[in-house]
C-alpha positions as CSV (number, residue, x, y, z in Angstrom):
1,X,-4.0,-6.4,-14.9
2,X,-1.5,-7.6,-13.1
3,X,2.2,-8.8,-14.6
4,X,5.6,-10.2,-12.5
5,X,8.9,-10.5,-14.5
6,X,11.6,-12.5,-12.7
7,X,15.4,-11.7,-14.6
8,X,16.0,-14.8,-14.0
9,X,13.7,-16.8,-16.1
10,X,15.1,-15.1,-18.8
11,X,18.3,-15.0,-20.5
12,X,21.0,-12.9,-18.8
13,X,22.0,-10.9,-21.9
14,X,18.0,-10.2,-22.3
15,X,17.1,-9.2,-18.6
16,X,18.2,-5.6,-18.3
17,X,16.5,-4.7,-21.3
18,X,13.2,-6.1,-20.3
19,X,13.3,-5.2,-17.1
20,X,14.0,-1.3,-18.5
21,X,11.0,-1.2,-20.5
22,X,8.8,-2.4,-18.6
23,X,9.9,0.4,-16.1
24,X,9.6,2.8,-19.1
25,X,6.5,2.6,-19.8
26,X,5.3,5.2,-16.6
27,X,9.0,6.1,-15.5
28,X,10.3,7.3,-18.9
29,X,14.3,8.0,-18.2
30,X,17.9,6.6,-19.2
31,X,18.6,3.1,-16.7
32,X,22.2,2.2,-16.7
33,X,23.5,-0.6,-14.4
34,X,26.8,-2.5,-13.9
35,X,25.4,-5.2,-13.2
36,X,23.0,-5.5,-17.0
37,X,25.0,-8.2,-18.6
38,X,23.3,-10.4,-15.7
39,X,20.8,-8.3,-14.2
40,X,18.7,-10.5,-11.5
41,X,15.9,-8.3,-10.9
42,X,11.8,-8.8,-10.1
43,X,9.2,-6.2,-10.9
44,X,5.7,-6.8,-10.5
45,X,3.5,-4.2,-12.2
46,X,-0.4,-3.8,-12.0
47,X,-3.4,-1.5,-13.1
48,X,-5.2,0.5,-11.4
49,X,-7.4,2.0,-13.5
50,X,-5.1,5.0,-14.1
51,X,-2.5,4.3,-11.6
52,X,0.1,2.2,-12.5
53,X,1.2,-0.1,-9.3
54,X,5.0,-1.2,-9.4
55,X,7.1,-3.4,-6.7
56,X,10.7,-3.9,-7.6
57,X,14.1,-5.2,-6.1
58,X,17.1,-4.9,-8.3
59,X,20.8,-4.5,-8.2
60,X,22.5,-1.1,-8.2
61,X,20.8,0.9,-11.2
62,X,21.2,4.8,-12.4
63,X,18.3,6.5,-13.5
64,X,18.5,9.6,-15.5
65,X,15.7,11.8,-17.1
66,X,17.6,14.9,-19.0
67,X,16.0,18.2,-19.8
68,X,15.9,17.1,-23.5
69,X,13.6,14.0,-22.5
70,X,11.6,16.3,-20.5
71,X,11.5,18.8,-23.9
72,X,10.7,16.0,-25.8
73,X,8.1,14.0,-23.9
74,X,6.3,15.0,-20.8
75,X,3.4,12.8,-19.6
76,X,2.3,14.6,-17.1
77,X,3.1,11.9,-14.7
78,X,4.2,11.5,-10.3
79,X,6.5,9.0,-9.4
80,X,5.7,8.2,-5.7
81,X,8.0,5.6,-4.0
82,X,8.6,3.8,-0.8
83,X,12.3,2.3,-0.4
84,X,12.1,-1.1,2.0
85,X,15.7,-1.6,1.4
86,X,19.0,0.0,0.0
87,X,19.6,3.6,-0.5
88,X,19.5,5.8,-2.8
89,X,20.5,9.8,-4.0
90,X,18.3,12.1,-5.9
91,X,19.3,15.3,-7.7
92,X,16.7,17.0,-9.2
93,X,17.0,19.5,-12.0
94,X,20.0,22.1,-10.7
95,X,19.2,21.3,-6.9
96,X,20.7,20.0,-3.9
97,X,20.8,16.3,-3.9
98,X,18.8,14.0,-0.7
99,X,19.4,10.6,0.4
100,X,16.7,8.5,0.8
101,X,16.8,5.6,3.4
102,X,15.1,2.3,3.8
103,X,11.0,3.7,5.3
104,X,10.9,7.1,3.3
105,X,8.8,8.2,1.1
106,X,9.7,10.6,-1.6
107,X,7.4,12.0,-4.8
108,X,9.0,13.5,-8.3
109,X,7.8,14.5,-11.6
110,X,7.9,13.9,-15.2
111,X,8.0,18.0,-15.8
112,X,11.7,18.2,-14.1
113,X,15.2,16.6,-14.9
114,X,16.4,13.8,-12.4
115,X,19.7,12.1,-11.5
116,X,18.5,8.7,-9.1
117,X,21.8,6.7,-8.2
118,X,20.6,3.2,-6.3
119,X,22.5,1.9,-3.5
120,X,21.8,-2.1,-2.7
121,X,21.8,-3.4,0.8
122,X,22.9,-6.8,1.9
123,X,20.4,-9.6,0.9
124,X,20.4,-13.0,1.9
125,X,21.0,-15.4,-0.3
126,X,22.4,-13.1,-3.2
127,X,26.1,-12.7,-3.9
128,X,24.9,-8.6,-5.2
129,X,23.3,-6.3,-2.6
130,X,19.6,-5.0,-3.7
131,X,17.1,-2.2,-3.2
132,X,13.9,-3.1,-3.1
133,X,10.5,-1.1,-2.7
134,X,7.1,0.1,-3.9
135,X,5.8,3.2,-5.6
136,X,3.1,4.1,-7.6
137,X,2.6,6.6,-11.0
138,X,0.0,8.3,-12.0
139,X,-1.1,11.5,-14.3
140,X,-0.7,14.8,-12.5
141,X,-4.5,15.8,-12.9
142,X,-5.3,12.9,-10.7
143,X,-3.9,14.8,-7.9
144,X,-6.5,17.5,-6.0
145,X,-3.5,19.9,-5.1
146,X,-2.2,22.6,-7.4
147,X,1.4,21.7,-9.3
148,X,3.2,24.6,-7.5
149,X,2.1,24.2,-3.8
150,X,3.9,21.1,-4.3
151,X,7.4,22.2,-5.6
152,X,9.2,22.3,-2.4
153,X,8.0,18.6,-1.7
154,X,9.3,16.9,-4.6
155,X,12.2,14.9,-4.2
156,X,12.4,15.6,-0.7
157,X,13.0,12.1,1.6
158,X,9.6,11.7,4.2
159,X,10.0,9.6,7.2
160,X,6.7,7.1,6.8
161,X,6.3,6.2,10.6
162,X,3.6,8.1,11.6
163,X,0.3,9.8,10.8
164,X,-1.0,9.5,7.2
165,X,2.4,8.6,5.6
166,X,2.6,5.5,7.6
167,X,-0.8,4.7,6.2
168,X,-0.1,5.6,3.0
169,X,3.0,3.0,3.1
170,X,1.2,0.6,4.8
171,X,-1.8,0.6,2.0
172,X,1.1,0.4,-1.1
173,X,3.0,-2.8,0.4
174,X,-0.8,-4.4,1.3
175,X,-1.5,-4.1,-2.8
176,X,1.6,-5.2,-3.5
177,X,1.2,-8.3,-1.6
178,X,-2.6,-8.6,-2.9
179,X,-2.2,-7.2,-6.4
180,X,-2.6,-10.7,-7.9
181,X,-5.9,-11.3,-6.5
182,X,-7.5,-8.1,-7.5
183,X,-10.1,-8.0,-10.3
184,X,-10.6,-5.0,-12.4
185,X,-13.4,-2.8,-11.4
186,X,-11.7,-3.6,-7.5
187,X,-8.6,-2.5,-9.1
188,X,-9.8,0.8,-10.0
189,X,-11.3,1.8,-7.2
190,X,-7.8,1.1,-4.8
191,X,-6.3,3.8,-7.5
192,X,-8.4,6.3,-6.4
193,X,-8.3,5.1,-3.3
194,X,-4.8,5.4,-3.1
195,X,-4.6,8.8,-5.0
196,X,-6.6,10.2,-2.2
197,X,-3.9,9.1,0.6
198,X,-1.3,10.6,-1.3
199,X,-3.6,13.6,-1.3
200,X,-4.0,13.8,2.2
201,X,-0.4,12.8,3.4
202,X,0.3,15.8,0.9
203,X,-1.7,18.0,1.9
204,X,-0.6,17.3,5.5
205,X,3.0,18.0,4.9
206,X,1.3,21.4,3.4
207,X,-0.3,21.9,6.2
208,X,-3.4,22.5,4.1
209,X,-5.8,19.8,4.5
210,X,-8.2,22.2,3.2
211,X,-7.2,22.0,0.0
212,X,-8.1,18.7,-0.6
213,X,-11.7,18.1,-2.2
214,X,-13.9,17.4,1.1
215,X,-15.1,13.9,-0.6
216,X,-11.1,13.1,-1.2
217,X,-10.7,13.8,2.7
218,X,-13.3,11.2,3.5
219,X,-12.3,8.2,2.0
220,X,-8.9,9.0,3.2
221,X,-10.3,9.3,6.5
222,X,-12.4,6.2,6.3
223,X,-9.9,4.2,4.8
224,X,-7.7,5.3,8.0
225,X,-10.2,4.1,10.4
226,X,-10.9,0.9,8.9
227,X,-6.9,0.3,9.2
228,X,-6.6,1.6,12.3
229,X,-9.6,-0.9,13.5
230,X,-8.0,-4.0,11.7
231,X,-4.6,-3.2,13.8
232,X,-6.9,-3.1,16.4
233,X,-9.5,-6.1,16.4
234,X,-7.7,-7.9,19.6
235,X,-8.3,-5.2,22.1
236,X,-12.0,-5.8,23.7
237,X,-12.5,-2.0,24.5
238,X,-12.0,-0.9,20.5
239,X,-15.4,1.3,20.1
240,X,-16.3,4.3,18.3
241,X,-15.2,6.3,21.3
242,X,-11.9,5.2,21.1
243,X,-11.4,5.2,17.1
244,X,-12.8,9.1,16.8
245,X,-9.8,9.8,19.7
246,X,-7.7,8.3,17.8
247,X,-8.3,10.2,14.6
248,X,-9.0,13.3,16.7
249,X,-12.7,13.4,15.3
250,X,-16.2,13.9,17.1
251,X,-17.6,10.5,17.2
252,X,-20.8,11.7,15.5
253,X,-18.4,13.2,12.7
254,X,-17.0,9.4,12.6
255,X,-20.6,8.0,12.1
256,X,-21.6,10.4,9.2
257,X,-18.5,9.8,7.2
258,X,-18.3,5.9,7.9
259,X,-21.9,5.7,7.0
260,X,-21.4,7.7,3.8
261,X,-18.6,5.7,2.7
262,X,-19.8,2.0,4.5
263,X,-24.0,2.4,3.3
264,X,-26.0,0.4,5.4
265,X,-23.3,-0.6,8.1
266,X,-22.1,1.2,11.2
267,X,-18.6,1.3,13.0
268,X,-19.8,-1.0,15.3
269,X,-20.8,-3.7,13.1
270,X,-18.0,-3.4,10.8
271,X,-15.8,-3.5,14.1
272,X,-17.8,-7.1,14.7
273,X,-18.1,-8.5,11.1
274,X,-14.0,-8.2,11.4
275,X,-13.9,-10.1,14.3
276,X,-16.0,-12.2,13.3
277,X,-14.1,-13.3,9.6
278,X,-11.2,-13.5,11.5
279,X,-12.5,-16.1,14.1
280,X,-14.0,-18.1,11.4
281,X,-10.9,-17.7,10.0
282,X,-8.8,-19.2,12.6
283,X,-11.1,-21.9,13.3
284,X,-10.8,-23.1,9.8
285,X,-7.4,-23.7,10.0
286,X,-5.8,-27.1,11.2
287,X,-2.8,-25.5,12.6
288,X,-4.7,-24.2,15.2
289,X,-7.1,-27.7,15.8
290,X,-6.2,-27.8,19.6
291,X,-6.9,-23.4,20.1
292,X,-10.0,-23.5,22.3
293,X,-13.0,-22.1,21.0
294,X,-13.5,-19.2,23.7
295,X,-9.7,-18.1,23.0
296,X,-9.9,-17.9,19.2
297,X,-12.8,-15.3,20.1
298,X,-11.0,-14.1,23.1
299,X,-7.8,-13.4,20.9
300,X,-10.1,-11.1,18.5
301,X,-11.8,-9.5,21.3
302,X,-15.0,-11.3,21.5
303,X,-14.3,-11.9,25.5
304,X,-18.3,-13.6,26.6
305,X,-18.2,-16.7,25.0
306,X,-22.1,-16.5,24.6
307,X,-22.2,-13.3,22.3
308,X,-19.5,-14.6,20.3
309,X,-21.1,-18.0,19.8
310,X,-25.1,-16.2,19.2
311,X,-23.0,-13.2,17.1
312,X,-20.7,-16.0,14.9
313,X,-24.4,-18.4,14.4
314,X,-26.3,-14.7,13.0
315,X,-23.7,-14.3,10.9
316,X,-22.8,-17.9,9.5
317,X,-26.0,-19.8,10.0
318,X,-23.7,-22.3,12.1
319,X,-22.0,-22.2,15.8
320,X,-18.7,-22.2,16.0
321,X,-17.8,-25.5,16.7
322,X,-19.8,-26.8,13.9
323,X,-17.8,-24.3,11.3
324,X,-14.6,-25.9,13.2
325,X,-15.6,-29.7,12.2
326,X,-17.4,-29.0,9.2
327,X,-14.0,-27.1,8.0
328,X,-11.3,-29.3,9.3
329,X,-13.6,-32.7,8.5
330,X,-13.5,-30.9,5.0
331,X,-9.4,-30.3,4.9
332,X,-9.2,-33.9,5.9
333,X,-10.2,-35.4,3.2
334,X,-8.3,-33.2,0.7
């Protein structure tokens, strides 16, 4: 289920406090703001399954979460965000305070007390600066790592620019952009999905990959690869070879976990159906009416124009140029 609240479709004595519970109801804490007698803020929140998906950008905001909340109520929950823009500082419990900057990640708790002061940067078009981001929550017992290997991580700022946290950042702002088009059951399985990246970019900083379930390393792992070959599609000497480099794998290991995760479909043909769907893509789409045929496969490298046109007629029933009329003919006359 997905759900987007925009403050300003509201009335501006009314925003603040709907924009606070909807927060509340994974990131129980105090939210105090300057700015909540006109508080201009979107939050788009989605399910899945068990992990809650949240994408935000607000004025300046304080978030506290007091040892008597945590005495009160603890849900057992991690808070895992990624900040696009703005800054912010977060004191946990009696500990030093970090500043996090736009591109890091950082993970807290439910079971420990919090001070989170928010920071806006310039936006255009807005008189207020703003921070903006994505995170996810989800219950502890989600996570395959033991509570206390973990309690020198939280809080701590991450640099997502390489390795698994850049795929793990990567992966959040992709379902934020696609949350709306997700059903329920696909919902689902991107939480665990994205549970398991978490997992392994934890483990990682750990240095303990071992300690992740060996079926949680695998999906990771797969999921890795199949981004990795996506960002990759244009370049003609992509092959298995290249990918299981990349990941620092044996290339058989890469064929037993793709084909355990991928049943019935190898690296190879995955690598092509990509192309492929993004060929027919392009040569669906009037903008790009005068591309020749050979360079729309060239530019997803498909470089022999005969395997791409017997490859795209196997796989659509239909040679490329006849996709191209039959789907521009068909815009046309819309």
């Amino acid at each position: 289920m997905a759900m987007v609240f925009r403050g300003e479709e509201l009335p501006a004595k009314e925003r603040f406090d709907c924009w606070r519970e909807l927060l509340e109801r994974t990131r129980a804490c105090d939210a105090t703001s300057a700015h909540a007698d006109d508080f201009r803020a979107e939050l788009r929140r989605t399910e899945l399954g068990e992990v809650v998906l949240l994408g935000t950008s607000f004025p300046a905001v304080r978030f506290r979460r007091t040892e008597r909340m945590v005495r009160r109520s603890d849900a057992g929950v991690y808070h895992l965000s990624f900040l696009q823009q703005g800054t912010m500082t977060l004191t946990r419990g009696a500990g030093r305070t970090e500043t996090l900057r736009p591109g890091d990640l950082h993970l807290v708790d439910s079971s420990t007390p919090y001070d989170l002061r928010t920071f806006g940067g310039p936006t255009a078009g807005r008189a207020e600066p703003r921070l903006s981001g994505v995170g996810i929550d989800f219950p502890a017992a989600l996570l395959p790592l033991p509570p206390q290997r973990l309690r020198d991580l939280l809080g701590r700022a991450f640099p997502a620019r390489t390795g698994s946290a850049a795929l793990l950042s990567e992966f959040l702002l992709g379902l934020d952009r696609q949350a709306a088009a997700l059903g329920p059951a696909e919902a689902a399985r991107l939480g665990t999905v994205v549970v398991d990246l978490v997992a392994a970019w934890l483990a990682r900083e750990l240095d303990a990959e071992t300690a992740v379930p060996d079926d949680a390393r695998q999906r990771a792992l797969v999921t890795a690869v199949r981004a990795f070959i996506r960002r990759n599609l244009h370049d003609p000497e992509l092959s298995p070879s290249t990918i299981a480099a990349a990941h620092h794998i044996s290339v058989s290991q890469l064929h037993r976990v793709f084909a355990q995760h991928s049943p019935g479909e190898t690296v190879a043909a995955w690598i092509r159906s990509q192309r492929l769907e993004r060929a027919r893509r392009d040569l669906a789409d009037p903008a790009q009416r005068a591309t020749p045929i050979h360079a729309v496969a060239v530019r997803w490298g498909i470089l022999r124009a005969d395997d791409f046109s017997r490859a795209f007629r196997a796989a659509y029933g239909l040679s490329p140029r006849e996709h191209r009329q039959r789907a521009l003919a068909g815009a046309a006359g819309k």
